[in-house]
N, CA, C and O atoms as a GROMACS GRO file, in nm:
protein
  324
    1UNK      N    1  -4.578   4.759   5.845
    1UNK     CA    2  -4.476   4.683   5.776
    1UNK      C    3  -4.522   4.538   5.766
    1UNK      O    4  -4.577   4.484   5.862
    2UNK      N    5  -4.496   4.460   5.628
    2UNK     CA    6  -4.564   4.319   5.647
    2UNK      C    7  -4.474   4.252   5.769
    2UNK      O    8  -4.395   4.296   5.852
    3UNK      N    9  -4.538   4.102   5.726
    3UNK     CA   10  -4.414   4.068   5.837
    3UNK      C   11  -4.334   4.017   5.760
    3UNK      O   12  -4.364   4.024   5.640
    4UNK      N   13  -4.197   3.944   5.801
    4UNK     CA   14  -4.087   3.911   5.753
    4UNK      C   15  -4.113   3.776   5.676
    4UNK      O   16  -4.190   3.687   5.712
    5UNK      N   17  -4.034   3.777   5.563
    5UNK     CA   18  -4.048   3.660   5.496
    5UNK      C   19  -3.937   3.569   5.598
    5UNK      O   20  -3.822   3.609   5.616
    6UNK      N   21  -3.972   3.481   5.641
    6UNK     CA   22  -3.875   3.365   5.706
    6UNK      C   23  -3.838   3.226   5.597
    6UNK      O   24  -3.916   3.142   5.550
    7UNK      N   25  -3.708   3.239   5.581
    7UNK     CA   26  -3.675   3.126   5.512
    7UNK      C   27  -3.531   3.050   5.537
    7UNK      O   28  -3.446   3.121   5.591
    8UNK      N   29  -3.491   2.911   5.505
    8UNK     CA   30  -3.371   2.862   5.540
    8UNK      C   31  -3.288   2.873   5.418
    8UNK      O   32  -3.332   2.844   5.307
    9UNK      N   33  -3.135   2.926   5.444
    9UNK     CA   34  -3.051   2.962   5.321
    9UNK      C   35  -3.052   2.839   5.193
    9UNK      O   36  -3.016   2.725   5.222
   10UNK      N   37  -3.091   2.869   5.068
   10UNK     CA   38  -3.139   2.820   4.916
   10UNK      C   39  -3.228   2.711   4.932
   10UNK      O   40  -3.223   2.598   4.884
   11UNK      N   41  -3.334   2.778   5.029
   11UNK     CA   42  -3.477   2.744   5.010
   11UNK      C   43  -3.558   2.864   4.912
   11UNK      O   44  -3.667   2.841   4.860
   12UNK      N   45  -3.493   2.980   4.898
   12UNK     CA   46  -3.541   3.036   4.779
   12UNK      C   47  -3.474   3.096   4.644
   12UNK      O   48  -3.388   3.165   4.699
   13UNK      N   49  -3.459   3.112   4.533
   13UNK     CA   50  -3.394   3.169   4.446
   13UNK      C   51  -3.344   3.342   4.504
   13UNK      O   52  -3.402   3.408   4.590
   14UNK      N   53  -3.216   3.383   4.422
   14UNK     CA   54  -3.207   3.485   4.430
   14UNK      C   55  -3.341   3.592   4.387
   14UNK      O   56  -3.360   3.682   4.469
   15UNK      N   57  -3.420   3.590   4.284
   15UNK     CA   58  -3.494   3.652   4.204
   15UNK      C   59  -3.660   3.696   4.331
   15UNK      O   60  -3.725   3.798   4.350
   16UNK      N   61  -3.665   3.564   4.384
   16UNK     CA   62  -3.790   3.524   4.500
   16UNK      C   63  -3.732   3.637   4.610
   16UNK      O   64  -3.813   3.721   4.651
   17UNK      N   65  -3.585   3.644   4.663
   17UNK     CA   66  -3.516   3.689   4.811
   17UNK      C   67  -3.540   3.890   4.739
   17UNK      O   68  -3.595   3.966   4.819
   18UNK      N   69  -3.499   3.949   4.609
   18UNK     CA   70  -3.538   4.043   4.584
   18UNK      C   71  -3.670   4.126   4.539
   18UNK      O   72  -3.692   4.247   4.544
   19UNK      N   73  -3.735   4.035   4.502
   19UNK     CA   74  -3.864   4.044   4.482
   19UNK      C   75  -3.901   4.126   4.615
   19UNK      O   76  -3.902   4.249   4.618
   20UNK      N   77  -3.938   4.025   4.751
   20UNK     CA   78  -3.975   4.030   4.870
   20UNK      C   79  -3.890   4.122   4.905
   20UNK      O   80  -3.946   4.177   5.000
   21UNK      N   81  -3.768   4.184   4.884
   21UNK     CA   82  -3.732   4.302   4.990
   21UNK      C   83  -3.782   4.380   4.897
   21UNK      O   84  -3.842   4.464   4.964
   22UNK      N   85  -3.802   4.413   4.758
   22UNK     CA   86  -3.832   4.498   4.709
   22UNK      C   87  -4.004   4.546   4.724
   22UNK      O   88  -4.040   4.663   4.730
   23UNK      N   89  -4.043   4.496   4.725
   23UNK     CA   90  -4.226   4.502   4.795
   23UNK      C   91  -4.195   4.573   4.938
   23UNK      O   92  -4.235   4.689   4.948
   24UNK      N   93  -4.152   4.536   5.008
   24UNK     CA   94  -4.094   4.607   5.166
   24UNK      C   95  -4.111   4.518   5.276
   24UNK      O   96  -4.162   4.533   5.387
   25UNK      N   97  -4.039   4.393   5.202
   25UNK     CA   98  -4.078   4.256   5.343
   25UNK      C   99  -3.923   4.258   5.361
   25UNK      O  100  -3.842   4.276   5.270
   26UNK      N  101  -3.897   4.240   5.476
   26UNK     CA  102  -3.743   4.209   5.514
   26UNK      C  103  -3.709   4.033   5.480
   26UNK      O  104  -3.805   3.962   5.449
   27UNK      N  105  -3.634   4.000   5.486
   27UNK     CA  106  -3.642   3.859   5.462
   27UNK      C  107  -3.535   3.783   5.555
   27UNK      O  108  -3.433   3.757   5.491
   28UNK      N  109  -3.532   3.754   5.642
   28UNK     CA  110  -3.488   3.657   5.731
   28UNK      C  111  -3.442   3.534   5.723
   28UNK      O  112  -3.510   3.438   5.761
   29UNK      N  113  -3.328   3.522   5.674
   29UNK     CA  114  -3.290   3.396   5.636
   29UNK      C  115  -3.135   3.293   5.712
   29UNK      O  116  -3.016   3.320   5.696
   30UNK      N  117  -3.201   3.164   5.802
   30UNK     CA  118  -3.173   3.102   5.879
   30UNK      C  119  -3.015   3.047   5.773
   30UNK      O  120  -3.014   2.995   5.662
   31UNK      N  121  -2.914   3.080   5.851
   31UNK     CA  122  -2.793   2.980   5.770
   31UNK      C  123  -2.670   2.950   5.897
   31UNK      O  124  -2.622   3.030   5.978
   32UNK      N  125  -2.649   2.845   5.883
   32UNK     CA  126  -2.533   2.773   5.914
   32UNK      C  127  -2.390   2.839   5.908
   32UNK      O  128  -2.326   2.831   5.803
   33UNK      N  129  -2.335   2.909   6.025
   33UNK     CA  130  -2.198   2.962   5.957
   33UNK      C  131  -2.141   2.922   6.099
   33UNK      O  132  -2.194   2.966   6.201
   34UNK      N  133  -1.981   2.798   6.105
   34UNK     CA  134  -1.918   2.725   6.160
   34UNK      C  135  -1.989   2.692   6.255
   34UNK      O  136  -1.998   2.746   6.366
   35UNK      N  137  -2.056   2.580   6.204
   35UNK     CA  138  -2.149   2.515   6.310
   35UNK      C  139  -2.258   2.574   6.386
   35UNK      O  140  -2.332   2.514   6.464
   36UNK      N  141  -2.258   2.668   6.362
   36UNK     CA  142  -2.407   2.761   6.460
   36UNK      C  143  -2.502   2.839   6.381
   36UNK      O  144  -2.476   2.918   6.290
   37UNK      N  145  -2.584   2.814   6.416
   37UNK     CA  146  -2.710   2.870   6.320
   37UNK      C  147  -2.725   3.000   6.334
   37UNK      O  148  -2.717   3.041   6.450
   38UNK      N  149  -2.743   3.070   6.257
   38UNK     CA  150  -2.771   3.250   6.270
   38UNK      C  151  -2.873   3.289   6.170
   38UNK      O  152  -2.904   3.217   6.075
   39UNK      N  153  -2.908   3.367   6.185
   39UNK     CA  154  -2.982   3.456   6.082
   39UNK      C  155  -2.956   3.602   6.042
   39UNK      O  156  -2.908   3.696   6.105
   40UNK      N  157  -2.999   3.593   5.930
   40UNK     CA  158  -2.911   3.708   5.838
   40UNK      C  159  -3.052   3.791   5.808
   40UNK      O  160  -3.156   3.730   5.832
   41UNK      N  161  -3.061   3.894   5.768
   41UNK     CA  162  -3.182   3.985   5.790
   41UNK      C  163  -3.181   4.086   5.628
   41UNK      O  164  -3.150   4.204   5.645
   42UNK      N  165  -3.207   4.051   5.507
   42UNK     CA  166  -3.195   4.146   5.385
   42UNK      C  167  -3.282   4.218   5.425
   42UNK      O  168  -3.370   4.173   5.497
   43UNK      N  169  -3.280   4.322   5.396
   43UNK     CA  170  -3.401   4.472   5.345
   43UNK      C  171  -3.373   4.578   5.249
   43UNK      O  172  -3.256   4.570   5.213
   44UNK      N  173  -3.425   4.659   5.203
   44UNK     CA  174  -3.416   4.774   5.129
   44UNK      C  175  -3.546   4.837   5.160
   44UNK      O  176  -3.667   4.811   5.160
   45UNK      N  177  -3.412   4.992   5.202
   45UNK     CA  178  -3.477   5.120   5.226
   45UNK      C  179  -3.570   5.237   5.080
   45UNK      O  180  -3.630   5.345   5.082
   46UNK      N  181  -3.528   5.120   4.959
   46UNK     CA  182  -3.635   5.233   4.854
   46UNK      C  183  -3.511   5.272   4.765
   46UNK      O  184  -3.519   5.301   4.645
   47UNK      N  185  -3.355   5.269   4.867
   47UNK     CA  186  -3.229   5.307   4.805
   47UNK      C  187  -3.136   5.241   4.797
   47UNK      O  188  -3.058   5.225   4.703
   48UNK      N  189  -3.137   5.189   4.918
   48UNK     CA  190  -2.981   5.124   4.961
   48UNK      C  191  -3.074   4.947   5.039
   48UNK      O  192  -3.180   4.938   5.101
   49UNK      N  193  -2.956   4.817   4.988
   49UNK     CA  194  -3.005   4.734   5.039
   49UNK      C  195  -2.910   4.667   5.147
   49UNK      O  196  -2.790   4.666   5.118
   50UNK      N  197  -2.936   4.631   5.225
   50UNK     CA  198  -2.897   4.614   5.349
   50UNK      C  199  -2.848   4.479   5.408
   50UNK      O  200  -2.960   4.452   5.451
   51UNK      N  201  -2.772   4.370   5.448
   51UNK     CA  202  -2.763   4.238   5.512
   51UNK      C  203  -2.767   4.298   5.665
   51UNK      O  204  -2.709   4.398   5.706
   52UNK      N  205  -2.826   4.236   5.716
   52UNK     CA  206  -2.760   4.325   5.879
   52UNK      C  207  -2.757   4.100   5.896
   52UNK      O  208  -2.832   4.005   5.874
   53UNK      N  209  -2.608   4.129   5.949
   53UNK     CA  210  -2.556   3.980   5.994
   53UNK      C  211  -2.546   3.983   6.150
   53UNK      O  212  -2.529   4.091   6.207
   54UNK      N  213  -2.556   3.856   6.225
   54UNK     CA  214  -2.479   3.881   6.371
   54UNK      C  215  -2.379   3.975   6.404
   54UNK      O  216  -2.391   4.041   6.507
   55UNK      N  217  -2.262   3.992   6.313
   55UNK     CA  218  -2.166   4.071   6.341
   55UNK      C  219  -2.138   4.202   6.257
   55UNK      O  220  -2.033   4.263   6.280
   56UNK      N  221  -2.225   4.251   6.160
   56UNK     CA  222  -2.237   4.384   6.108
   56UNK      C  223  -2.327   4.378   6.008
   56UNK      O  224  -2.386   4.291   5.944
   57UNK      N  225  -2.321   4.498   6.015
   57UNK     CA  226  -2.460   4.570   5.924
   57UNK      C  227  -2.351   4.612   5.749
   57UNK      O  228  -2.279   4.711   5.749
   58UNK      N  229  -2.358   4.533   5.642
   58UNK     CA  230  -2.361   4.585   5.540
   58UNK      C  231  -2.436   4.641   5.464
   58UNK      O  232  -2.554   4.631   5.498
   59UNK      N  233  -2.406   4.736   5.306
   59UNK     CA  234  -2.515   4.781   5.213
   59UNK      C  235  -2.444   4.742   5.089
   59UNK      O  236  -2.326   4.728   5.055
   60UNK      N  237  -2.579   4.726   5.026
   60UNK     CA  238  -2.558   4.711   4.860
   60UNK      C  239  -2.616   4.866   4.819
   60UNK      O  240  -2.714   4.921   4.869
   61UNK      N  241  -2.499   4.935   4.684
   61UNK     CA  242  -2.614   5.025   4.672
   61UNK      C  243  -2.666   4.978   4.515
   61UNK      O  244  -2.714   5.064   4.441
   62UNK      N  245  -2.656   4.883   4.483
   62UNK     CA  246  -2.702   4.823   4.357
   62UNK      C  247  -2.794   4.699   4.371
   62UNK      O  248  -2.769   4.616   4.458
   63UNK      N  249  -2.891   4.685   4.296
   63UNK     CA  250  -2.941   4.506   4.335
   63UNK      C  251  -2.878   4.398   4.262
   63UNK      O  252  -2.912   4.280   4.249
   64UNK      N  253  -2.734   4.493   4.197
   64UNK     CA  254  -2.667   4.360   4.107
   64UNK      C  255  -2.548   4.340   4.215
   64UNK      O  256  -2.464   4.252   4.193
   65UNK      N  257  -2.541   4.415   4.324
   65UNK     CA  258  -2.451   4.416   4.470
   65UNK      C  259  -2.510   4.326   4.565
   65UNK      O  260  -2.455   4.258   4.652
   66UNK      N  261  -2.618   4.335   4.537
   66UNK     CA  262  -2.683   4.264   4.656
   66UNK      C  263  -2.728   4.120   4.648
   66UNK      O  264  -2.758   4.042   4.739
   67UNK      N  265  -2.723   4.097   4.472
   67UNK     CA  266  -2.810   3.963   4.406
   67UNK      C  267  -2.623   3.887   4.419
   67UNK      O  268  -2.609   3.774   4.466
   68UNK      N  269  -2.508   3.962   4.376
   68UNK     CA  270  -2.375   3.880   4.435
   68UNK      C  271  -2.336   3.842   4.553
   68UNK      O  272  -2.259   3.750   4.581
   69UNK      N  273  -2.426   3.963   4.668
   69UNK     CA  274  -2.398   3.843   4.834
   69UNK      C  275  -2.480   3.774   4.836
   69UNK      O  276  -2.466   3.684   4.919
   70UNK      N  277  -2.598   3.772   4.758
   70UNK     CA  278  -2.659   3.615   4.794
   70UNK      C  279  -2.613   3.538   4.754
   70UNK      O  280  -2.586   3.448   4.834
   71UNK      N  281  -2.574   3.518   4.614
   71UNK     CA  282  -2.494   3.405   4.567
   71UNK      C  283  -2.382   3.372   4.636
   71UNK      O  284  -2.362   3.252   4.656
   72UNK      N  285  -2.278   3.483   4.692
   72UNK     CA  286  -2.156   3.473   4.725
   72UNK      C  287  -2.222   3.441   4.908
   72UNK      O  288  -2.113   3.443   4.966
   73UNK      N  289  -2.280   3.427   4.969
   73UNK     CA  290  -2.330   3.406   5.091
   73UNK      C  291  -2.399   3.267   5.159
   73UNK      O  292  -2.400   3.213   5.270
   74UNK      N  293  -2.470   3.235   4.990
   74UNK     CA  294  -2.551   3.088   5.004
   74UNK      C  295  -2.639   3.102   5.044
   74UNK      O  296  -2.706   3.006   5.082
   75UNK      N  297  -2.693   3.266   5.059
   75UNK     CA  298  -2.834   3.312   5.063
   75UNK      C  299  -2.968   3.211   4.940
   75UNK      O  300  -3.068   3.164   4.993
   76UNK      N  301  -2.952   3.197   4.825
   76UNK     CA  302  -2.981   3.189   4.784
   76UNK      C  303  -3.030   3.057   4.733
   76UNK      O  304  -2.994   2.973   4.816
   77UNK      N  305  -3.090   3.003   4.646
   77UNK     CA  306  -3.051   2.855   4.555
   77UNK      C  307  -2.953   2.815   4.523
   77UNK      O  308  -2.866   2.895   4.489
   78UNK      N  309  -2.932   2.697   4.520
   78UNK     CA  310  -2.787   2.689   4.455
   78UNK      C  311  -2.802   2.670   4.293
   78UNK      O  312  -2.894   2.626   4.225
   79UNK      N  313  -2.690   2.714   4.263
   79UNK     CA  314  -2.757   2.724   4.079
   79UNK      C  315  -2.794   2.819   4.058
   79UNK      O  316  -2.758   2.858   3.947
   80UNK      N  317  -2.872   2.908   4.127
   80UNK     CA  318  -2.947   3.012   4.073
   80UNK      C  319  -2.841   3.123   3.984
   80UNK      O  320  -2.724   3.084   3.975
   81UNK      N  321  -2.867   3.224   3.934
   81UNK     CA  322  -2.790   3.286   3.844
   81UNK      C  323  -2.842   3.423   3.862
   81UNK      O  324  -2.795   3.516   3.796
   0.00000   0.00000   0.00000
């Protein structure tokens, strides 16, 4: 498995964060939620794409599901579309 793309939340575009899970890199991305830093973990299994957060494991089963929690998360760039 490569290793993980490590990045801090909209240090990359949405388009860059699917790219990389779609190749088969997980992507690790450092964000701020009420004052404490966490990291949020995207992947896709080939089917289903995945956030696993501190406090649960969601799925997208679409990448137009998954490209709206980044936006809706601040995964992403800001601006990005």
């Amino acid at each position: 498995m490569p290793d993980p793309l490590r990045i801090d939340a909209g240090e990359c575009t949405a388009d860059e964060i699917i790219t990389a899970i779609r190749d088969g890199r997980r992507v690790v991305v450092t964000t701020t939620i009420l004052d404490a830093e966490h990291e949020v973990t995207l992947r896709y299994d080939g089917l289903v794409f995945y956030c696993d957060t501190p406090t649960r494991l969601h799925r997208h089963e679409s990448e137009r599901e998954m490209r709206a929690c980044i936006r809706k998360m601040g995964y992403g760039a800001v601006g990005d579309a």
